[in-house]
N, C-alpha and C positions, 0 to 999 in steps of 0.2 A: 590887728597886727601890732606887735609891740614897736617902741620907739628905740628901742636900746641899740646900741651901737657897739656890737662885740670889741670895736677895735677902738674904739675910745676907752671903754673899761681897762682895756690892757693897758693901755695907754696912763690911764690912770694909777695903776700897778707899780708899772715901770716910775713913774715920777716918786709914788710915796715909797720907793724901795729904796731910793737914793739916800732920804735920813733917819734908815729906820736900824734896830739893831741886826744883828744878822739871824736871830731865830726868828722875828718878824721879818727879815727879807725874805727867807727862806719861803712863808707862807704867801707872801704876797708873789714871787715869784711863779708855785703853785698856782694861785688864782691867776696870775697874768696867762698861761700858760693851759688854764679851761677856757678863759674869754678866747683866746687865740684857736685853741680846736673848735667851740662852737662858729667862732665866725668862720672857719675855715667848710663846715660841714653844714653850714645856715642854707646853700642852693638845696642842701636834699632833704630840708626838712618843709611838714607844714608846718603853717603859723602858727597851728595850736603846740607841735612841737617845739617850736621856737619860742615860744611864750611860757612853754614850762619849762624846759633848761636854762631861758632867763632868770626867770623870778628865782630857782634855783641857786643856779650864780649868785645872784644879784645877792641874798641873804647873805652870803657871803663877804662876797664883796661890802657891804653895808659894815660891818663886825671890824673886819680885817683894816678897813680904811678908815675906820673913824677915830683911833689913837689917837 
């Protein structure tokens, strides 16, 4: 089972959107907003589906927040 915590991600989104331009807001707003559906839709998945829409994300997220 993965350890990631959809809503911490977002969370994380939300914070780096505060001083970022607005074409990068825009994108990080995007990713807050898959973190948010996945965690929103995490009871109906299994683990292995939860473990591949992470890593998914996650690459994402990796890209988008490392500016």
């Amino acid at each position: 089972m993965t350890t990631v915590d959809p809503w911490e991600k977002a969370a994380e989104c939300a914070n780096a959107m505060k001083n970022a331009n607005p074409q990068h807001r825009a994108n990080l707003k995007q990713l807050r907003n898959l973190w948010i559906a996945l965690a929103n839709q995490k009871s109906f998945m299994t683990n292995a589906e939860m473990a591949t829409r992470v890593e998914t994300i996650n690459r994402l997220h990796v890209v988008l927040t490392v500016h």
